[in-house]
Phi, psi and omega in degrees: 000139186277147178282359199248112188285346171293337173273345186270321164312312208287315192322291221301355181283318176319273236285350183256356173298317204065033207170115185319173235186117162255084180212159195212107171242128192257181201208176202261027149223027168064359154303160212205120178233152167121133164261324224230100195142175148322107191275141158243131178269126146304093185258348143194155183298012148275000136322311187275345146307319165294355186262318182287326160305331199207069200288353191277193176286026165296296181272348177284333186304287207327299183331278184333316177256359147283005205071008218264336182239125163223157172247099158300154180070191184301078217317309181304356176240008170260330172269010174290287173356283186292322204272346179306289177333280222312313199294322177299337169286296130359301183295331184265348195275295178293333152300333202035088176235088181287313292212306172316284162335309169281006176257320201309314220277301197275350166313290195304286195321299174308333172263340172304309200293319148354289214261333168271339185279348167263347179070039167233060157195110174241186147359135164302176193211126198281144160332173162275149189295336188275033177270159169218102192321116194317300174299344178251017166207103187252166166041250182283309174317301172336273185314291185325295200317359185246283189316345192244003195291312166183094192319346179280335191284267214308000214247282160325310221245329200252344188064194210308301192318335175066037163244139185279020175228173171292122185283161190242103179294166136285346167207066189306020169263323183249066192278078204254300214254080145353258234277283183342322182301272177348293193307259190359313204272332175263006148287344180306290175314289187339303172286312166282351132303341179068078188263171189221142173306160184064022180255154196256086217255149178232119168249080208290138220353107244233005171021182206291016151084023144324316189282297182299322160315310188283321186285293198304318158349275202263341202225349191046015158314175167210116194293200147188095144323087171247174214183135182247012184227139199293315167305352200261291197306327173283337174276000197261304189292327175313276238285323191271327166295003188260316190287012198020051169251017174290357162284340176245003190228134163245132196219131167229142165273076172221194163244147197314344200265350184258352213264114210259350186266044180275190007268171183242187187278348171179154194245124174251179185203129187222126162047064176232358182291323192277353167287327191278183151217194203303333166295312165311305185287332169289334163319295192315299152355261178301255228286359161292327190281353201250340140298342160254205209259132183316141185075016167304173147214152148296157168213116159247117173247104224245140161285156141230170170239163155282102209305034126295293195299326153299337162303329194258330161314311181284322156306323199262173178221355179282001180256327165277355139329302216211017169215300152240097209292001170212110190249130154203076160322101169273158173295185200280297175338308183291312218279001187246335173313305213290304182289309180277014152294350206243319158129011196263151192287072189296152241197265176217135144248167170197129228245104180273027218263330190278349165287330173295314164331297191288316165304303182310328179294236233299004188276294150324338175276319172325317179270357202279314200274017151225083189267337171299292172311346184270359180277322185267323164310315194236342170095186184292322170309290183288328163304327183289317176292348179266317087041263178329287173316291164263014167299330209286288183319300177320324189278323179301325205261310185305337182233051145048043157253338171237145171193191180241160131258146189245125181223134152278105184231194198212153148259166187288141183249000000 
């Protein structure tokens, strides 16, 4: 075994990877392994602890978002790394190649013992303080604790348009004018609801009210909005009292399950599925179906996974930490399903996952190149973790475990 430990370390990630590690890493005695990657620095060994107590992405967020771990370079090609191992493992699980597995494992075993005969693996080491437990932020909490975090940050990270989903490039190899994307994607809707003036529309969470706003403008609609988060209602009404569409627009703070005065002439519902869970979406469902009018349509722009990608969901633990306490990405197969158990038409679907790439490359780039103001809004911990989150999304989407669907449906009339 080489004495140096940063090579001794790089060994054992190969071997527990099961797969050469393009990373060139230094360690808090300056040793140094690796030519090729992203440099990560180690700045102390309770980095390496948080990761062997918490081998899923968990313990690399912690490192990371404690400071305890920094990324020189692209962050998105050091999380490339990880979850590509992460996914080869995925790969022996789902495959049943055990024989692989069980190497990966005395590998792993073989660097514990390792890292204690050296006295750098002791006692866990408590979280970062912005970290959040999952059981103690549930429903509408759940939803504020993301949503409510700070309208400036998001402002910073999303750009003028304040929208919060995947935008529909014109060329999603080249994602340059954002709020151009954005504008595109609620023309999008818009048009494949067929909305017509005087018709009466629901936008089930309805974020900072772009969308509702933009129909009633531009579509002569009349709008109707909900939200479970008190900033987004308030940034709604702003936005529609500056567009001078408050007479045709309503942004309420409830949740879709209260709102009894339909039906309307179309519903939209844009990337909010993935806050429930399967009992929740089938609610969602029947009440997308119980809420609009027969012959009505829909637009669901849904995150889904891959099964894979769902596999990794349940394996990971860092988004619901520290972004979203409460998460379940259903696939693309469940979320079409689901609607047409609800008694609904299907029309089109159609799978955005290289637009969803791209948007999250500019979401990230917003923070990257304003990274002091997103520190000073929200401080260092939580930029690093939105910073981490959307380095992570890029990589989800780009290797096809997350993507969006866009589906158009009709009730029967």
């Amino acid at each position: 075994m080489p004495n140096n430990k940063a090579q001794r370390l790089l060994r054992a990630a190969e071997a527990v990877a099961g797969r050469p590690v393009r990373l060139r890493l230094r360690l808090w005695d300056d040793s140094t392994a690796g030519d090729d990657g992203p440099v990560v620095v180690v700045r102390d060994p309770k980095a390496l602890r948080r990761i062997l107590f918490r081998p899923n992405d968990l313990g690399v967020a912690r490192a990371y978002i404690s400071g305890d771990l920094e990324v020189e370079g692209s962050l998105v090609d050091f999380m490339r790394e990880f979850m590509l191992a992460a996914d080869t493992t995925f790969d022996d699980i789902l495959g049943r190649r055990i024989r692989p597995l069980a190497a990966r494992a005395l590998a792993a075993a073989d660097t514990t013992q390792w890292l204690l005969r050296n006295g750098l693996l002791g006692l866990p080491v408590p979280p970062p303080a912005s970290e959040v437990r999952r059981a103690s932020s549930r429903g509408a909490e759940a939803v504020r604790h993301h949503y409510d975090l700070s309208d400036e940050f998001y402002r910073l990270m999303l750009g003028p348009t304040m929208v919060y989903s995947c935008a529909v490039w014109k060329n999603p190899a080249q994602p340059i004018d954002l709020e151009e994307a954005q504008i595109a994607k609620l023309d999008r809707i818009c048009q494949r609801l067929e909305l017509q003036p005087g018709m009466r529309v629901l936008d089930i969470g309805c974020g900072w009210g772009a969308l509702g706003v933009h129909a009633a403008k531009h579509y002569g609609v009349e709008v109707v909005g909900v939200t479970l988060a008190r900033n987004q209602v308030a940034h709604a009404r702003q936005l529609a009292e500056q567009a001078g569409v408050s007479d045709r627009t309503e942004f309420r703070l409830c949740d879709f399950r209260d709102v009894t005065d339909g039906p309307f002439d179309a519903v939209s519902s844009i990337e909010m599925t993935f806050h429930l869970d399967t009992r929740g979406r089938i609610q969602h469902a029947r009440a997308l179906h119980d809420l609009v009018r027969p012959g009505g349509r829909i637009f669901c722009h849904e995150i889904t996974a891959s099964p894979r990608g769902r596999l990794f969901q349940r394996g990971s633990g860092f988004i619901t930490a520290y972004i979203f306490p409460e998460i379940d990405v259903p696939t693309r197969d469940s979320a079409i399903t689901t609607l047409e158990s609800a008694g609904f038409e299907i029309a089109t679907v159609e799978n955005l996952r290289t637009h969803f790439t791209a948007s999250h490359i500019a979401w990230l780039r917003n923070i990257e190149e304003n990274w002091e103001e997103a520190v000073a809004i929200v401080g260092e911990q939580r930029a690093r973790a939105w910073r981490m989150f959307a380095a992570t999304s890029v990589v989800s989407c780009d290797i096809d475990n997350i993507g969006i669907t866009h589906t158009v449906a009709h009730r029967r009339p």
